[in-house]
N, C-alpha and C positions, 0 to 999 in steps of 0.2 A: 605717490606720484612717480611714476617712469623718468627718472634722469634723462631720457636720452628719446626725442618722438621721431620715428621717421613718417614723413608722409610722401607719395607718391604721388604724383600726378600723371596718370599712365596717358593722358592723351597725345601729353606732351612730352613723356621720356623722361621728365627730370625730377627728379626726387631731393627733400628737404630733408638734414638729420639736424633736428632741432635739440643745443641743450635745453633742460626744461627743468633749472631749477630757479625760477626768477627771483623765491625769497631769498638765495642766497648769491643775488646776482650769477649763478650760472658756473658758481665755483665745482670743481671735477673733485671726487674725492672717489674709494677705488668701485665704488658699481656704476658709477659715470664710465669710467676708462675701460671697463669691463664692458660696456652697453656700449662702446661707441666701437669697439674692436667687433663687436658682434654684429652693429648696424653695417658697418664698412663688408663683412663678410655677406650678409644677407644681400645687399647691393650690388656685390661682385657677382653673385650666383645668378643674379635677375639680369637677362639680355638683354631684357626691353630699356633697362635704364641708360640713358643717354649720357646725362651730367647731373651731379651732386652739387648740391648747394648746403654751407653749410650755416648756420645761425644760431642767432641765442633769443631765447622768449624774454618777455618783460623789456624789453626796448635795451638790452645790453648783452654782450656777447660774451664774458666768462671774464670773472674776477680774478682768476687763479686758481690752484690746488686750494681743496678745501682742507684748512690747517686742522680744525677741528677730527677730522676722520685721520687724516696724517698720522696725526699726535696721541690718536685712540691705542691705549695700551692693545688692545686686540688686533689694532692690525700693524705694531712695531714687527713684527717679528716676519708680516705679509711682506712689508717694504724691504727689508734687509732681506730676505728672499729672493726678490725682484734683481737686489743690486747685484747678488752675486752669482747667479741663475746663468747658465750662458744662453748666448744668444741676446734676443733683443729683450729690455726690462715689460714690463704693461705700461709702463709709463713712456717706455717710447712707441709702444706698437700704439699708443692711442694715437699717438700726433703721425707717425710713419704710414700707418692704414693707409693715410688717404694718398699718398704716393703711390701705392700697390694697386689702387683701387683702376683699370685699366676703361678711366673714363673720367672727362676733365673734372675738375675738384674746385669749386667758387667759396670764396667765404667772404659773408655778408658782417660787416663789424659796423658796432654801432654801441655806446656808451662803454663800460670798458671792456680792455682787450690786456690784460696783465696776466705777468708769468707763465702758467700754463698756458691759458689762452694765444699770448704770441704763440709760443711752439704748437698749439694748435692750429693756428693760422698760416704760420708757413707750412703745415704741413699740405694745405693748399694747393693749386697750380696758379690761383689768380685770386687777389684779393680788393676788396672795397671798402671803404671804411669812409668816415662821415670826416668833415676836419675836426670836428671839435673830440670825436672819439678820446680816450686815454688809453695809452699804451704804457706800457713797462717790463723790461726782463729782470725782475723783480726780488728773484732768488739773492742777491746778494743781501736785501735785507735778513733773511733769515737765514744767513750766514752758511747760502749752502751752493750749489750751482746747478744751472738751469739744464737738465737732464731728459730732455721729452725729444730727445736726437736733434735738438737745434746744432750739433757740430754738420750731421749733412743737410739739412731744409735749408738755412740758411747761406748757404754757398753757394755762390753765383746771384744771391738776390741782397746782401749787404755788403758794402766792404769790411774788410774783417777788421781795420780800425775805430771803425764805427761802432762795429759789432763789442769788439773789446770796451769800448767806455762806457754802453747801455750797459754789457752785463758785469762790468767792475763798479758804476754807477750806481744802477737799481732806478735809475731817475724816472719819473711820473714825466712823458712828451704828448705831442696831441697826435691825432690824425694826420693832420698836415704836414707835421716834422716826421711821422712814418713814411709819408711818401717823399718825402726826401731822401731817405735813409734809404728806400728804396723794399721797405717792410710792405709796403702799401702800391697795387699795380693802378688803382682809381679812386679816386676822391668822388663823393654825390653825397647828398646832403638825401638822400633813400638809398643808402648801400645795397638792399636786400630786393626792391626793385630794379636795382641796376643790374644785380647777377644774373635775375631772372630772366632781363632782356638779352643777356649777352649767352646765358646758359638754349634760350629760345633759338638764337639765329646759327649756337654749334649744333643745334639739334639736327638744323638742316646739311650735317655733312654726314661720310660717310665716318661710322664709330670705329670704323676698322681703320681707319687711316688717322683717326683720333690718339689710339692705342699705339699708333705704330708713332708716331709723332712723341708722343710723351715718352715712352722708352728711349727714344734716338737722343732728346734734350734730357734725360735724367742720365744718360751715358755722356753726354756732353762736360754733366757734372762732375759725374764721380769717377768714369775712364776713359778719359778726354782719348786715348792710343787705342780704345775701339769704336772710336765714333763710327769711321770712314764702312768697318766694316757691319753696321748696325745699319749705315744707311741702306748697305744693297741686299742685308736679309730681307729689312723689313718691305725695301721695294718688291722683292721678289716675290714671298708671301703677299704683298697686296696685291697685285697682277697676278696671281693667282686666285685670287678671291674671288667671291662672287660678287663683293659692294662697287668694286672700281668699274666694274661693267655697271652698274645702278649709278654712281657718281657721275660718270660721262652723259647717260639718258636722264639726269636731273640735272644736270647744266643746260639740258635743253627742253625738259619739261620739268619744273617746278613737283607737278604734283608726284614725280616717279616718288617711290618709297623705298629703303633701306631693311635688308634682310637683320635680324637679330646679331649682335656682333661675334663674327668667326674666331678673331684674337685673343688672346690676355695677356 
């Protein structure tokens, strides 16, 4: 079985990257992180795609790193590779892909959402989750810390004293205490319908001022002293575009349509 399913819905622009291990609730071990850095690339490459939703089969979204493969004499030597490898590990380009990915990013949670799973969730731009879900930055139990780039997904979206006592804790919270935390952008008791509908009505913008938006707020995060100048590239490139001419004739006629997206 394929770890990792994408499905497309080309009618409507939005494409699903489903984990797809439900016997093992949906835990990532390394051809998971491998498939989902590959599914993100494939996505990238396709213009027709609008928004990414992301989700887990078997009514749960991902248990964590699967310890089992972790702990596999054969791939000790993979991991410790990773860690001292420059650049970014596999283990954080899983959760960081979808930040890159130049097209909003939904993630549908629903029964757990531990360890990996968080840092795969904020690797998101918007998250849902049910209340009862189970969340946990969990690596403290196995005595190690939570490395899937949660120092930059989470910034700007927890407070870092918060952030500090989940991941010195490891504590098992629900849903509802995520969205408090501010882990969590929507509560619905159907997360995975919810993104659809929300992923549906960005379909109807233009993708190129989608792109230009998510750079401008991911520089907000990480180089707050080039925001100002972010905003008047990216303005400029889109007035030069071909969508913003389509965005103005689809504020006044619904049915205009959106050329394939110019940016990344």
């Amino acid at each position: 079985m394929n770890p990792i399913e994408i499905e497309h819905r080309r009618e409507s622009g939005v494409a699903t990257v489903w984990l797809n291990r439900p016997d093992k609730k949906n835990a990532v071990g390394f051809d998971a992180m491998r498939a989902l850095v590959a599914a993100a690339g494939k996505l990238r490459a396709d213009r027709s795609v609008r928004a990414v939703v992301l989700a887990g089969r078997g009514g749960t979204f991902c248990a964590g790193i699967d310890l089992a493969d972790l702990n596999n004499p054969a791939n000790r030597k993979t991991a410790v590779w990773e860690l001292i490898k420059p650049g970014r590990s596999l283990f954080q380009a899983a959760a960081l892909v979808w930040q890159d990915l130049p097209v909003p990013v939904l993630c549908a949670v629903e029964g757990h959402c531990l360890g990996a799973g968080v840092q795969l969730a904020l690797g998101a731009d918007i998250r849902f989750a049910t209340p009862q879900s189970q969340w946990a930055v969990l690596e403290a139990r196995w005595g190690i810390v939570p490395d899937m780039g949660i120092s930059r997904t989470a910034q700007g979206v927890v407070r870092q004293d918060i952030l500090r006592e989940l991941t010195y804790s490891g504590r098992v919270f629900s849903g509802e205490q995520a969205a408090d935390y501010g882990l969590v952008t929507h509560l619905s008791e159907q997360p995975l319908a919810a993104a659809y509908d929300l992923a549906a009505e960005l379909a109807q913008r233009s993708p190129d001022a989608h792109v230009g938006a998510k750079r401008i707020v991911q520089t907000m995060q990480h180089k707050p002293r080039k925001t100002l100048r972010m905003e008047k590239i990216w303005q400029l490139k889109l007035l030069l575009g071909k969508n913003q001419r389509r965005a103005v004739k689809k504020d006044r006629n619904p049915h205009t349509e959106f050329l394939p997206r110019q940016f990344d």
